[in-house]
BAZA-41969 format. One record per residue (C-alpha): x, y, z; residue number from 1. Coordinates in steps of 0.2 Angstrom, whole numbers, plus 5000, padded with zeros to 4 digits. Layout:
<pts>
 east north   up   i
    X     Y    Z NUM
...
</pts>
This chain:
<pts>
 east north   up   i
 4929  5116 4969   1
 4943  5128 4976   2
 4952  5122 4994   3
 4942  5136 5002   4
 4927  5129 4996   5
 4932  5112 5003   6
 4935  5119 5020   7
 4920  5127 5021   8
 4909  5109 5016   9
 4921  5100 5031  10
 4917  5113 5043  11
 4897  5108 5038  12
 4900  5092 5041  13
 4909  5093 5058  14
 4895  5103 5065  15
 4881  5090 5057  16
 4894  5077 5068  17
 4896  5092 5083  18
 4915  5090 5079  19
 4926  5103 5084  20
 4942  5099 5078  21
 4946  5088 5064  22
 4963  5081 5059  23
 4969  5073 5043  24
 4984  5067 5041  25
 4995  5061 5026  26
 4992  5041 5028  27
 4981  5025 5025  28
 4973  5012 5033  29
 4991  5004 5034  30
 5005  5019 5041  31
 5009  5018 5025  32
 5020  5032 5021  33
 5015  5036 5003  34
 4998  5032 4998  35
 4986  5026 4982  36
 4974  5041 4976  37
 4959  5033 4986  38
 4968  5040 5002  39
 4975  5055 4998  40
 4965  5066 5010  41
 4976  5079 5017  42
 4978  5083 4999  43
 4962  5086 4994  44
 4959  5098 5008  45
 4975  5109 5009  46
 4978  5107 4992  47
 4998  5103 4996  48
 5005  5088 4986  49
 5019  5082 4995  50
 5022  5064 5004  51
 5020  5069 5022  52
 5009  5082 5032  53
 4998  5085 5045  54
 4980  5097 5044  55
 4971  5102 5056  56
 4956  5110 5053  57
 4945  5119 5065  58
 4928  5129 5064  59
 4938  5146 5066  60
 4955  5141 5058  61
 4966  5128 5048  62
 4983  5121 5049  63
 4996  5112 5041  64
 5012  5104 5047  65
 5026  5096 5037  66
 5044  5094 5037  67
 5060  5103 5031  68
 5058  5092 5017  69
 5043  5103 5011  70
 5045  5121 5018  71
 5047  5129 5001  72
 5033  5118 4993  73
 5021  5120 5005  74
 5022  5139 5007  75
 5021  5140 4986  76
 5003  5128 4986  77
 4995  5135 5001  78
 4994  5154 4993  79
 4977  5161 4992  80
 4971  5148 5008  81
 4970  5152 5024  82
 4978  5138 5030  83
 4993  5141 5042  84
 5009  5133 5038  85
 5017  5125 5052  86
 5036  5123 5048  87
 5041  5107 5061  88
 5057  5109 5071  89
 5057  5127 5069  90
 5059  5141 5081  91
 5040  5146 5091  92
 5030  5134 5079  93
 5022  5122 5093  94
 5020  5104 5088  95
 5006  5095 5083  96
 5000  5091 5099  97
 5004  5107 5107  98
 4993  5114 5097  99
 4980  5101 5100 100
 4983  5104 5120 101
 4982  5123 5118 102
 4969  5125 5106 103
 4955  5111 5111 104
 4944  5119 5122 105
 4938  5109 5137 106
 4923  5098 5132 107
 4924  5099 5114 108
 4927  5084 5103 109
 4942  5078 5093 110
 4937  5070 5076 111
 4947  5060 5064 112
 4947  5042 5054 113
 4950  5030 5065 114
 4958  5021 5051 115
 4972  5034 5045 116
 4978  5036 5061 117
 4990  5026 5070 118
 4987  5018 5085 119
 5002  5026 5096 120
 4996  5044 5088 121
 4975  5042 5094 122
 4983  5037 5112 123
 4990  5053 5112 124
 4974  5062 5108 125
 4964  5051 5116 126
 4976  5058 5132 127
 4975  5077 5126 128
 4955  5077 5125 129
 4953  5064 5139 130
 4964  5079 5150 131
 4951  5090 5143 132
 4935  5080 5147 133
 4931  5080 5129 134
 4928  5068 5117 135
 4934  5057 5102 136
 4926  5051 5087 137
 4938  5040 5075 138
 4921  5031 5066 139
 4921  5044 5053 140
 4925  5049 5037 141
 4922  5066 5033 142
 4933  5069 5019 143
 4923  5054 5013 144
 4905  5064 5014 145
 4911  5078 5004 146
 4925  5071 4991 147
 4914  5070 4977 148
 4920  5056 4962 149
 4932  5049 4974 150
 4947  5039 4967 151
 4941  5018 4972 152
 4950  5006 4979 153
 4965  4996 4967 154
 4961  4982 4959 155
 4978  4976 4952 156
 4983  4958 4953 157
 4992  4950 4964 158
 5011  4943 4958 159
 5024  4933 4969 160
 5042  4938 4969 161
 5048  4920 4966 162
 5062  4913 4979 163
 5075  4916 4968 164
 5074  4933 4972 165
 5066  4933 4988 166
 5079  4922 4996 167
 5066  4913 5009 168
 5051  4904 5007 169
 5036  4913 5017 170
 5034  4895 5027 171
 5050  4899 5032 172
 5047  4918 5036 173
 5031  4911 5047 174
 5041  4901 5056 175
 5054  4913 5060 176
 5039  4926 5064 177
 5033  4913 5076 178
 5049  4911 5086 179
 5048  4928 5091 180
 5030  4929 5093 181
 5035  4914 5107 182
 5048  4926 5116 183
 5038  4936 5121 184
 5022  4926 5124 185
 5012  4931 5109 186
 4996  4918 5104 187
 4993  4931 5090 188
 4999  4945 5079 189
 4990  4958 5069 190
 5000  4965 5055 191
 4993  4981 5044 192
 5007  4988 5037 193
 5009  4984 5019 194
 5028  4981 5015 195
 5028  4969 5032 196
 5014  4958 5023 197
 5021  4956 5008 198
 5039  4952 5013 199
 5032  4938 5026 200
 5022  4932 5010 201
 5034  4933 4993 202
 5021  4943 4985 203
 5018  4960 4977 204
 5006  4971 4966 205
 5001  4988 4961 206
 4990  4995 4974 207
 5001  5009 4979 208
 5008  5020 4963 209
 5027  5018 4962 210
 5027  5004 4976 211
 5022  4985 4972 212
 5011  4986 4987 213
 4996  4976 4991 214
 4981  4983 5000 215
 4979  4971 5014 216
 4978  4967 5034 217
 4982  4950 5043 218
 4983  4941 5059 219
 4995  4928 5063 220
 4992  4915 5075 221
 5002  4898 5081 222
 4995  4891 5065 223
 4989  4901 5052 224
 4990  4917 5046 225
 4971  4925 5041 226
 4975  4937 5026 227
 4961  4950 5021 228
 4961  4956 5005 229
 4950  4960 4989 230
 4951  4939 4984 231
 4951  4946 4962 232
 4967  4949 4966 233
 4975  4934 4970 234
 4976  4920 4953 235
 4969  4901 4958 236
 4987  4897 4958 237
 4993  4908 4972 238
 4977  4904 4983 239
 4983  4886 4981 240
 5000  4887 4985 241
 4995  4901 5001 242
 4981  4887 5006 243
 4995  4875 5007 244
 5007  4889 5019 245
 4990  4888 5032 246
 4983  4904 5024 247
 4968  4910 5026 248
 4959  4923 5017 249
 4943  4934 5020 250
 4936  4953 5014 251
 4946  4966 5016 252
 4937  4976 5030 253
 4933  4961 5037 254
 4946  4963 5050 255
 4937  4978 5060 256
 4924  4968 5067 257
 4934  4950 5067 258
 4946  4958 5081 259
 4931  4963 5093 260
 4927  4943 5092 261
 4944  4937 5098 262
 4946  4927 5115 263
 4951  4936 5128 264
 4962  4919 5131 265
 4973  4928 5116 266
 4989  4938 5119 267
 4992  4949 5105 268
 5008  4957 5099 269
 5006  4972 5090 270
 5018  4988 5086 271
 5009  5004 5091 272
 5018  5014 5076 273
 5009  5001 5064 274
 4992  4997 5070 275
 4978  5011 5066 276
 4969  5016 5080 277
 4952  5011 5074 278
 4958  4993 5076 279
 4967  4995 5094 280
 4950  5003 5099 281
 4939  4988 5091 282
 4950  4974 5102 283
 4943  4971 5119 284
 4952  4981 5133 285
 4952  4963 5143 286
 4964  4954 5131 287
 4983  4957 5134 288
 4991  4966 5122 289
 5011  4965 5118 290
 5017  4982 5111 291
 5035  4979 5103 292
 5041  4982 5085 293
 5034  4971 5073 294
 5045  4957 5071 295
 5045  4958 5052 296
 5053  4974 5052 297
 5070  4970 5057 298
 5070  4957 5047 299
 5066  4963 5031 300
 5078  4976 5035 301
 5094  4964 5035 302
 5093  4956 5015 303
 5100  4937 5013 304
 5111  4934 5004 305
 5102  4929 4988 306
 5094  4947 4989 307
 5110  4955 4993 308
 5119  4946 4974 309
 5100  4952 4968 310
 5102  4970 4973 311
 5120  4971 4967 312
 5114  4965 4948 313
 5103  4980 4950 314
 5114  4991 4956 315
 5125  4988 4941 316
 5109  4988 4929 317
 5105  5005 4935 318
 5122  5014 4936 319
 5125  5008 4917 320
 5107  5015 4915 321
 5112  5033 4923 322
 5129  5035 4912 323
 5122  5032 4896 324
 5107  5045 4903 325
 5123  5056 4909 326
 5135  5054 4892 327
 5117  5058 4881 328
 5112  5074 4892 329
 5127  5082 4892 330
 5130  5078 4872 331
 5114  5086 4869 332
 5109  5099 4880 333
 5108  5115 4870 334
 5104  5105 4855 335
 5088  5099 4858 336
 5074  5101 4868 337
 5077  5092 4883 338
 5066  5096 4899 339
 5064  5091 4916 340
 5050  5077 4912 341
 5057  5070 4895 342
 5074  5069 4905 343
 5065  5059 4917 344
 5057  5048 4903 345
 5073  5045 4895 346
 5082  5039 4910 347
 5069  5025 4912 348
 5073  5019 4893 349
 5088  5016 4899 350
 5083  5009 4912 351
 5071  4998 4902 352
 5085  4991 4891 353
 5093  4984 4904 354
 5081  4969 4909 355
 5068  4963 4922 356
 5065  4983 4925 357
 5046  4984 4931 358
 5045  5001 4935 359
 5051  5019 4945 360
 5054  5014 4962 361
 5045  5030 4968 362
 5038  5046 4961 363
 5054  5056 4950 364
 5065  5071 4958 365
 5069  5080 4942 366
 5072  5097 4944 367
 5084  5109 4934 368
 5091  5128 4942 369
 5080  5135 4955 370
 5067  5120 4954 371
 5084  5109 4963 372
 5082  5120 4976 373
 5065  5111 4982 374
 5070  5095 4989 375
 5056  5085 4983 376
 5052  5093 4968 377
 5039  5084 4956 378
 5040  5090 4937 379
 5023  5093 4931 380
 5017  5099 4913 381
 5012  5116 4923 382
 5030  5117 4929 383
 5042  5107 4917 384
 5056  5118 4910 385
 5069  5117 4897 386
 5087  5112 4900 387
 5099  5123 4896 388
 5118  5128 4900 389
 5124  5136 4915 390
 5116  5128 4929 391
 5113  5112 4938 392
 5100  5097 4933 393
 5096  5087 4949 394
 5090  5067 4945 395
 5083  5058 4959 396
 5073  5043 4953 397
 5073  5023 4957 398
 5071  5010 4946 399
 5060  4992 4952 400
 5071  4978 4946 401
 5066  4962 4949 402
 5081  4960 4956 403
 5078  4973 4967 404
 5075  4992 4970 405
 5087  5010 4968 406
 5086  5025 4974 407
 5098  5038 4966 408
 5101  5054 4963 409
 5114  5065 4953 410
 5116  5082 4950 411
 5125  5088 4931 412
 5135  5104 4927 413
 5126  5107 4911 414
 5138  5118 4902 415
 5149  5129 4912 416
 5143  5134 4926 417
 5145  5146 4941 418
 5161  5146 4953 419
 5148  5146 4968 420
 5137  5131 4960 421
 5155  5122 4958 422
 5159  5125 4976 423
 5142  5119 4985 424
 5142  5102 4973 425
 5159  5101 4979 426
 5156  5102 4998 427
 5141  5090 4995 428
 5153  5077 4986 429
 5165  5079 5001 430
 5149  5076 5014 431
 5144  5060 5002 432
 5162  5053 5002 433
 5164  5054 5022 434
 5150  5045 5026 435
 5154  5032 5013 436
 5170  5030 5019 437
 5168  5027 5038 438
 5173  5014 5047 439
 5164  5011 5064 440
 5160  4999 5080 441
 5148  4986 5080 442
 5132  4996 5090 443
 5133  5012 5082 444
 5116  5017 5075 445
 5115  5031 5062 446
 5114  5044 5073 447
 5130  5041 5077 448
 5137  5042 5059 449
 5126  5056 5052 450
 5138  5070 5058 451
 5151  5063 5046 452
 5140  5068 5033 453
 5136  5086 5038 454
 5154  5091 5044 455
 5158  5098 5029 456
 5142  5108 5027 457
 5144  5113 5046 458
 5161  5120 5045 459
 5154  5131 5032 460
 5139  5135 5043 461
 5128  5128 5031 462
 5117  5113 5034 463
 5102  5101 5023 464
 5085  5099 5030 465
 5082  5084 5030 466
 5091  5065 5035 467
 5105  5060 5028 468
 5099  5042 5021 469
 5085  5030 5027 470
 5086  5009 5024 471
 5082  5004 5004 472
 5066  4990 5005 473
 5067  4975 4992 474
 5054  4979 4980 475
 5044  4987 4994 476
 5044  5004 5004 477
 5059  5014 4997 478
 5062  5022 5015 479
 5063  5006 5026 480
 5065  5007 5043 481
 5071  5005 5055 482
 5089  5008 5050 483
 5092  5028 5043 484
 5105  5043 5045 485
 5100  5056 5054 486
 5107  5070 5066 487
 5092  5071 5078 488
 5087  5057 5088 489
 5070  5052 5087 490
 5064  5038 5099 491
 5058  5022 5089 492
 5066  5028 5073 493
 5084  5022 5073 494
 5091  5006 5076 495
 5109  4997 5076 496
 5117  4995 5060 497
 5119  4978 5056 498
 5127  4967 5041 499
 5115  4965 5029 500
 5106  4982 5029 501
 5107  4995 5015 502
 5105  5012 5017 503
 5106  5026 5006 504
 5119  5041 5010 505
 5112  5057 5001 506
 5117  5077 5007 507
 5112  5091 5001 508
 5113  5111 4998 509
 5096  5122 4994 510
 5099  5137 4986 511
 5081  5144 4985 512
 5081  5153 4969 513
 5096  5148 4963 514
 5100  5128 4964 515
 5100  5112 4974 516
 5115  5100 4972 517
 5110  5082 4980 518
 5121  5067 4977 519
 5114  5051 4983 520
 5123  5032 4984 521
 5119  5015 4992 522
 5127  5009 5003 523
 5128  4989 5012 524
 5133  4988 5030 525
 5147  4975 5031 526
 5157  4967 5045 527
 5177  4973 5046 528
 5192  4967 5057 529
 5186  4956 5074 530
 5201  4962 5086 531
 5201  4964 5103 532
 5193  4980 5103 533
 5179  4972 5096 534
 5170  4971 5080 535
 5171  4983 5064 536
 5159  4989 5053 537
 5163  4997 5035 538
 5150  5005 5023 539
 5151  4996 5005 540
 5146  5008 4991 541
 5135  4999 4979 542
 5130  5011 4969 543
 5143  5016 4954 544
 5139  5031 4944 545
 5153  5046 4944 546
 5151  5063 4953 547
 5151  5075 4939 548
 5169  5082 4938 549
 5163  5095 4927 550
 5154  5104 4943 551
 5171  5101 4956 552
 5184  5112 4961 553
 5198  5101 4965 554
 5207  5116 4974 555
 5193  5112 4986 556
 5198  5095 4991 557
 5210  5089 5003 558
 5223  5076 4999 559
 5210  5063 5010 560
 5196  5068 5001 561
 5205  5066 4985 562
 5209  5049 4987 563
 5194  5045 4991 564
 5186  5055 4975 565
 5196  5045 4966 566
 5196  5026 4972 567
 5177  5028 4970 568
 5181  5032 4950 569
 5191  5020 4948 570
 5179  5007 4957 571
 5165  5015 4943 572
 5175  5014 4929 573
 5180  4993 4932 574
 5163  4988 4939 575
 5152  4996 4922 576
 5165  4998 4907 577
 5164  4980 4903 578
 5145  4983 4899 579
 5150  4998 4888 580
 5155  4999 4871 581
 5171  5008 4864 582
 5163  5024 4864 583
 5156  5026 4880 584
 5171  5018 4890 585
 5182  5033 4883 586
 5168  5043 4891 587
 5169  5036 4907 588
 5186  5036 4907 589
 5187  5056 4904 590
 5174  5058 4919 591
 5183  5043 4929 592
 5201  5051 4927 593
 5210  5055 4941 594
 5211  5073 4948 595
</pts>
């Protein structure tokens, strides 16, 4: 069944529901921002694959937005639709909700899944259509009605992330929750966000591909936390030990019609950017409700320090991982067949001989030439291509340690390559080591910082589309928020950088038709000099893997730049040669030299 076809059997179903206007966004039942195969929606009506995007689909036309991220992708696998691209941020293309404002007619009715949609999103179309004297209806599925052979629900088990990694107990994560929950005068706290739950409970699982999610909703009171979820999932030993933390469990779904049964003596603390909307709409309007960032947010976002020694050991596990990857690719490009997907798998052998490796952290950027100039790229057995000399192959993959989780990416001369190649990889190396290197006031957020990144780029009037880093979750969500670079400021999306937090520093150049060249570190934000200007902040590279020299001109570089090219060598070289045999240290060395 073509995308054509499917628009066509949605449109049926909205005037069976006398819907005029249905939206499917790119989400699940939790904000989640990637999502199992049961939920992937906006994919099976527009046909685009990427991680994020908005459809909008009306009897007369169709629409999708998406990011810079996906301009490139999203034109290529929408050909032969009628849906519209929309390309966010650009010049006369309305936002979502303009269009919703200008297009909804007065009196017509706005459809969509309650349960996809976020809580703070339906109050704003609930706004648009109330201003319209039209209606809402978030109690349906219609993608449901007409997906035929459905992906189900995951049943993977359940696995605790023992507190030897985790660093805190979940009793002691409860009680912390609590205190907050008591500042602002909270009886109660629904969470639905995925990564939050898990966290507060030390567990993980399989429910999302790539992330060690678990499908699940809960409320927290003063004196338990009631956890829904699929009960096979969970072994007799982790339902002992979570009955002894004052948790207790019920169905999944349960939740929708337990929250339409709470006392209206309850004050709830929820996060509108969390909470879908079918929830909000299923609590009574009489009970107070508390709308501040979930509590669990910030938290997780600043590691201990057991999962700070954790995530360093995986650091190093990696970056040993991506120089043998590196030393074998450029020994055997041209004389064998290497392409984008086997590179990929090779990688992870790597990574699987390093230990407690569990799996990719996310979905594999691996993308050689003109497939680098896509920013998120996915190699596919339709697309996958051979490596050869004279251009650049671009690697951005994670690896799931238990000790933690990467996100890395590099970007290999393969061969000799051209002079303009050379000098973009080179400006991106300069953007990647002046952001690295800053030092900064405590209260700066990473709006603050991002233009440290870009200024290279700038001078040369060129620019990336998209942030310059996001915060790294443990084991969970590889863009964590609430910590991030970025140049634009987006209300509720930024946050103070504070000791403890790692984020990932990773400019770009997109060359469509030609190349991409994307070099990517983590980084931990650490406290400096205390003087009487205040405190200082420093940026910690973690991450120890060399840009490739063979792809920098070093008549590009400033004395400054230079130095700071070369203390990052010298850093990779004595961190990962003493895990190295004889061999490979003399290779690092020639790609660690001084230049």
């Amino acid at each position: 069944m073509g995308i054509q076809e499917r628009i066509l059997m949605l449109r049926k179903q909205m005037k069976n529901h006398s819907i005029d206007m249905y939206i499917v966004p790119t989400a699940d039942f939790h904000q989640s921002e990637y999502v199992g195969e049961y939920f992937k929606a906006r994919k099976f009506i527009t046909g685009f694959s990427g991680s994020a995007g908005t459809a909008v689909i009306t009897l007369e036309e169709a629409r999708l937005w998406v990011d810079g991220r996906y301009f490139i992708q999203a034109a290529e696998q929408l050909k032969g639709t009628e849906i519209q691209l929309m390309k966010m941020g650009q010049k006369n293309v309305p936002t979502l909700d303009a269009y919703l404002e200008e297009a909804l007619q007065n009196g017509q009715t706005l459809g969509f899944d309650g349960r996809v949609v976020s809580m703070g999103n339906g109050q704003k179309y609930s706004k648009i259509v109330e201003n319209k004297q039209g209606k809402i209806v978030y109690d349906i599925d219609l993608i449901g009605e007409i997906w035929e052979n459905r992906p189900s629900l995951s049943k993977e088990p359940v696995f605790v992330l023992e507190e030897k990694y985790a660093g805190e107990s979940a009793k002691s994560k409860l009680y912390r929750i609590r205190e907050v929950m008591r500042e602002h005068g909270a009886t109660m706290h629904i969470l639905t966000t995925l990564d939050d739950i898990c966290w507060t409970l030390n567990i993980r699982g399989n429910d999302i591909e790539f992330f060690p999610l678990v499908l699940s909703y809960a409320i927290i009171t003063m004196n338990e936390m009631h956890l829904y979820i699929d009960e096979a999932k969970l072994s007799d030993e982790i339902k002992e030990s979570m009955k002894a933390d004052g948790i207790v469990l019920h169905e999944y779904n349960a939740i929708y019609e337990d929250v339409k049964q709470i006392d209206v003596k309850e004050t709830i603390l929820i996060d509108p950017m969390c909470l879908n909307y079918a929830i909000y709409s299923n609590i009574s309007d009489s009970i107070k409700k508390i709308e501040k960032r979930n509590p669990e947010v910030l938290f997780k976002a600043m590691k201990n320090s057991t999962e700070v020694g954790n995530i360093r050991v995986a650091q190093i596990k990696d970056s040993i991982a991506h120089i043998k990857f590196m030393k074998w690719l450029k020994e055997n490009v041209g004389k064998i067949t290497i392409t984008e997907m086997s590179a990929s798998d090779k990688l992870d052998e790597f990574r699987a001989e390093m230990g407690n490796f569990i799996r990719p952290s996310f979905e594999p950027i691996s993308s050689y030439g003109e497939h680098a100039a896509l920013c998120h790229y996915t190699s596919s057995p339709e697309t996958d291509v051979q490596l050869k000399k004279g251009n650049i192959f671009l690697t951005d993959t994670g690896a799931g340690f238990y000790e933690g989780s990467t996100d890395i990416t590099r970007a290999y001369a393969l061969g000799e390559i051209p002079e303009n190649v050379k000098e973009d990889f080179t400006v991106v190396a300069m953007c990647n080591l002046e952001l690295s290197n800053a030092k900064f006031m405590e209260g700066c957020t990473g709006v603050n910082l991002d233009i440290l990144a870009r200024k290279p780029l700038w001078e040369r009037n060129k620019d990336y589309n998209h942030g310059t880093g996001h915060g790294m979750g443990y084991l969970l969500n590889i863009h964590e928020d609430p910590a991030n670079f970025q140049s634009k400021y987006r209300e509720g999306n930024t946050a103070v950088l504070q000791e403890g937090m790692i984020l990932t520093v990773e400019p770009g150049v997109y060359i469509e038709g030609s190349h991409g060249v994307r070099l990517e570190n983590e980084v931990l934000v650490r406290k400096g000099e205390k003087n009487e200007y205040g405190q200082f902040m420093y940026l910690e590279t973690i991450t120890y893997i060399p840009f490739d020299l063979d792809a920098i001109k070093p008549e590009m570089l400033t004395e400054e730049y230079r130095g700071y090219l070369n203390a990052y060598h010298k850093t990779v070289y004595e961190k990962v040669s003493p895990y190295l045999n004889e061999e490979e240290k003399q290779w690092l060395k020639k790609y660690t030299r001084e230049i």
